[in-house]
C-alpha angles and dihedrals in degrees: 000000000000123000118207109203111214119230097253093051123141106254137158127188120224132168092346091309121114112223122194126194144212095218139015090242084062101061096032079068094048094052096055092051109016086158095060096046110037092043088056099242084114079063099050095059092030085103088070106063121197133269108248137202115309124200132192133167113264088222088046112030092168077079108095129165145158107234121043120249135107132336104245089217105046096005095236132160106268104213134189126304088219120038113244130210090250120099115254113275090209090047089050093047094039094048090053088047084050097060092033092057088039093056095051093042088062095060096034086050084047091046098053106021097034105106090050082069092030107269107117092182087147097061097045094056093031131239096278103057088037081064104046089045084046080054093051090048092037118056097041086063089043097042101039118008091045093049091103099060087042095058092046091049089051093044086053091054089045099054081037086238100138111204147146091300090052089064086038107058086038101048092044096044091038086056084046109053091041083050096046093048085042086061103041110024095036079143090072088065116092110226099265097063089053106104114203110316095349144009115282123255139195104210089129086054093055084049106035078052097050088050096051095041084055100045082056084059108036084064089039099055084040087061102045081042084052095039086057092058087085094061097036079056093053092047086049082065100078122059121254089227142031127208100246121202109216109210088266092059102258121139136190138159113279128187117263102246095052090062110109138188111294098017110143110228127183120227115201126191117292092014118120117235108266101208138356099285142167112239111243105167136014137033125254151157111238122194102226095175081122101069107016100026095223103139088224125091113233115234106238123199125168110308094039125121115225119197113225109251095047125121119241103211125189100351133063107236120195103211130183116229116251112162120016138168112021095349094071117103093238083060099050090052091058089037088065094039088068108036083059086059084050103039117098125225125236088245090057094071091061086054092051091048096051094042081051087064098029099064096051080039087064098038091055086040091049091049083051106052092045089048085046094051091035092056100023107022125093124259140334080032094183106058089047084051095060102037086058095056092042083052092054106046092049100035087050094049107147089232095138100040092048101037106025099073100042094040098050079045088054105033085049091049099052093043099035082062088045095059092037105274128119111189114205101229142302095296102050081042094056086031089057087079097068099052121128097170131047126190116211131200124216119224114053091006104069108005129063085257082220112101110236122208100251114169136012113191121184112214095181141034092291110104121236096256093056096050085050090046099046084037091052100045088045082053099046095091098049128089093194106124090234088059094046096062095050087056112040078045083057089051093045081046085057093236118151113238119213126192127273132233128214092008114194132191111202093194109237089011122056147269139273141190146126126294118176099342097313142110116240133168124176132194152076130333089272095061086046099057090040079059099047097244117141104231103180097093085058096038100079091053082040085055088048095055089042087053093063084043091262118153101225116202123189124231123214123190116199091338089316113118091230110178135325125252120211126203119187135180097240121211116258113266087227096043090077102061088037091057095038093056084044085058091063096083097000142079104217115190124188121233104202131149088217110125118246088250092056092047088078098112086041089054094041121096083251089069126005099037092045082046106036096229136172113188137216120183118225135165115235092247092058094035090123107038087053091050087050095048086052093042092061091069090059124074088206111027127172136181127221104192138166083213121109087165101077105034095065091063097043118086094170104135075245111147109244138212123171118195112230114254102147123107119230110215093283092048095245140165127235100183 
């Protein structure tokens, strides 16, 4: 059978082959990652499709589905699990429905209020022609813009889940269809209805009421847009795309989602780890701050596991893919993100159950009141009648019942992830305000996470400022944390830092070069025995600064141990006024694995007691077996913690709090 290609036919040329396409998503796909498709790799994983968007209602989040559209118990618009980069299409519409409403309510609100303002635009054109233009205002706002409202209150009648959109759709049609007999059958109304050359109609209320519902949405849909930006800054963590090595040892940049189990990446520095992987070839530093909130960055050989997000900072690593897509660790920490904004607190069912008696409860009130003004009210009767029902059924809308719980759920959990803080679900989040004892952590919780310059000490005849300024331009070239903060001390000094020769990193130990013509080599006791230089007149100064957790480095000029330099995490200026009005009705204990001898500035008046601290040492392997052994002598325990690491795994009804420790593109921080 012969083919024969029409000339606008999708096509895309690749390695001397000529590919043609049923669809321009296909080969949009193709041209980003020729390689994978046209080797066949794109074939051998084609059995596991993959997961699409998902959509759920943000007041009923049980309701999941795969395709967006409306909820079929409130008729909201479901919107997606996981928050895109693309700007919300009911915001947009809403918005333009918004305007549109707000531009016909001005001259509506003119027509029939003007003469109170001075304005009397009714009685120049007369009352007949006012109505018929407050008709043509008036019905496409009712009939188009308000068809939202109208589909939601029906949907609610429907699933016999009466809500805010059920009083809605029957306050504003109700006004309508009065108004629109009022305008064309005047003739129905007995004289006495009839107020001054017609009968009165309510065709600016309708509208005034269909503005104001969808400025109300329209915030509420920008808050639960804004609430969405924490989890679209923790997606930013990870690449778009991996460098991928082929068998033959090509490589190229492939996009992120075509990336599969065993595939080989290379990581270069600066380059953040694109997915959870096992190390095969290559040695590194990677900055896990991300995930275990320790400042400094953990030295990775072959053998090694890396956690996408991660920064790789001065090797190039090559790593071997072992969880991608939503099994990696930086996924299921979105993955909890939003299901916190999802989720539904205990507290929320009583307000379901009461809005599921309040709205029938309005209906019958608003029968009433128009049966009570029709047979009791003064004329005409009717029109007084009406306008009190009307009155009911919007006045009594269940905004705050059915709004207030999932919104401040919504609204705590976006910004609590902005300002560093994930909170675990609904429930934690309600539960947070029984707790009597919190459990801190050390490094990232209550201190900056970013080590400070804290001491220079000369031990020869070389002055202070010469030992900062040969440490710091033997640390310019270093991205390691403690280098950092030498440097950036030697600037706030005001010394000036020059450059460094022959620069060498020993790995655990310390580096070494050449600064001005002499030999310096800074770092720990071991670097200086493998150097020959004697260290115990300076131990016991170098103890002193331990003691305080300080981290004490030695520095030799030309092979002459020549001062010690000292680098701290300092608390957090703020940490100390937060714990101590938590203190106030809470026990707070500190989890470190600090020794007690080191515990000395978090003992001293300058920190606990500022701080109100107990403290409990742990290691980091048994982190959480000790905070569950202290836990069990509280009745309402909670954790604050800088590690990722442990809360996706742990499933205890616990409330959570991690501490923020992840970059956003610019590197900047939220807290």
């Amino acid at each position: 059978m012969s083919v024969t290609m029409s000339p606008q036919a999708r096509q895309a040329d690749y390695d001397g082959e000529t590919f043609y396409f049923c669809s321009d998503k296909c080969q949009t796909r193709f041209e980003a990652d020729p390689i994978y498709y046209a080797s066949g790799t794109a074939s051998d994983h084609s059995m596991t499709p993959k997961a699409g968007t998902q959509y759920t209602c943000p007041m009923h989040p049980e309701i999941v589905r795969d395709e967006p559209g409306a909820c079929p118990i409130c008729g909201m618009a479901l919107e997606p699990m996981v928050p895109s980069d693309e700007p919300s299409e009911e915001l947009t519409d809403f918005t333009r429905r918004m305007w549109i409403s707000a531009a016909a309510a001005v001259p509506l609100v003119i027509l029939t209020m003007g003469e109170l303002v001075g304005l009397p635009v009714r009685d120049l054109i007369g009352h007949r022609l006012a109505t018929y233009i407050e008709f043509l205002l008036a019905t496409p706002i009712v009939l188009w813009a308000a068809k939202p409202f109208f589909v939601r209150g029906w949907a609610s009648i429907v699933n016999r889940s009466p809500n805010m959109w059920t009083l809605i759709a029957i306050g504003v049609g109700a006004a309508y269809i009065y108004s629109l007999v009022a305008t064309f059958l005047p003739g129905v109304f007995p004289e006495a209805y009839r107020m001054g050359a017609g009968v009165g109609t309510y065709f600016e209320a309708a509208v005034v009421i269909i503005t104001l519902i969808f400025v109300g949405q329209v915030l509420e849909l920008r808050a639960r847009e804004r609430t969405g930006d924490a989890i679209r800054a923790l997606l930013d963590l990870a690449p778009k795309t991996a460098r991928r090595i082929l068998p033959d040892g090509t490589e190229y940049d492939a996009p992120l989602e075509n990336i599969v189990e065993g595939d080989r990446l290379r990581v270069r520095p600066g380059d953040a780890v694109p997915v959870d992987a096992k190390v095969v070839d290559g040695t590194s530093s990677i900055d896990e701050s991300m995930i275990t909130g320790e400042p400094l960055p953990v030295e990775k050989g072959p053998g090694d596991t890396v956690t996408g997000g991660t920064i790789n900072k001065n090797g190039s690593l090559v790593i071997e893919a072992a969880r991608v897509g939503a099994d990696t660790m930086l996924s299921q920490i979105v993955e909890m993100v939003a299901n916190a904004r999802r989720s539904r607190a205990p507290i929320q069912g009583l307000a379901d159950k009461v809005s599921s008696y309040f709205v029938p409860t309005v209906v019958v009130v608003a029968i009433l009141s128009f049966a009570a003004w029709l047979g009791f009210g003064p004329e005409p009767a009717l029109v007084f009648a009406i306008a009190s029902a009307v009155s009911v059924l919007i006045i009594a809308c269940p905004c705050a019942l059915g709004l207030a719980t999932p919104i401040s759920i919504t609204t705590a959990a976006g910004r609590g992830a902005q300002a560093g803080v994930l909170i675990k679900d609904a429930e934690a989040l309600e539960r947070m305000a029984k707790v009597d004892t919190l459990i801190v952590d050390k490094t990232g919780t209550l201190t900056e996470g970013k080590p400070k310059l804290t001491d220079v000490n000369a031990l020869g005849d070389e002055t202070e400022e010469t030992i900062l300024s040969l440490a710091a331009a033997l640390e310019k070239g270093s991205e390691h944390p403690l280098a950092e903060a030498i440097v950036e001390g030697a600037k706030e000094r005001g010394i000036k830092v020059g450059n460094a020769e022959n620069f060498e990193a020993v790995t655990g130990k310390g580096v070494s070069g050449t600064v001005s013509g002499h030999a310096v080599a800074l770092g720990n006791t071991a670097m200086m025995r493998d150097m020959s230089l004697d260290t115990s007149a300076a131990e016991e100064a170098a103890d002193v600064l331990r003691s305080e957790g300080k981290t004490a480095m030695f520095v030799a000029i030309e092979g002459k141990l020549s001062g010690i330099v000292a680098v701290a995490d300092p608390i957090k200026e703020r940490r100390p006024r937060s714990s101590r009005n938590c203190t106030r009705r809470l026990r707070i204990i500190m989890a470190t694995g600090i020794t007690n001898a080191l515990q000395g500035p978090w003992r001293s008046s300058s920190a606990s007691t500022r701080s109100g601290l107990e403290f409990c040492r742990k290691t980091r392997r048994r982190w959480w077996t000790s905070c569950t052994r202290m836990a069990k002598r509280s009745p309402w325990p909670a954790m604050v913690s800088t590690m990722h690491r442990l809360w996706p795994q742990r499933t205890s009804a616990w409330p959570w709090a991690r501490v923020r420790t992840w970059r956003l593109k610019a590197r900047a921080s939220l807290s």
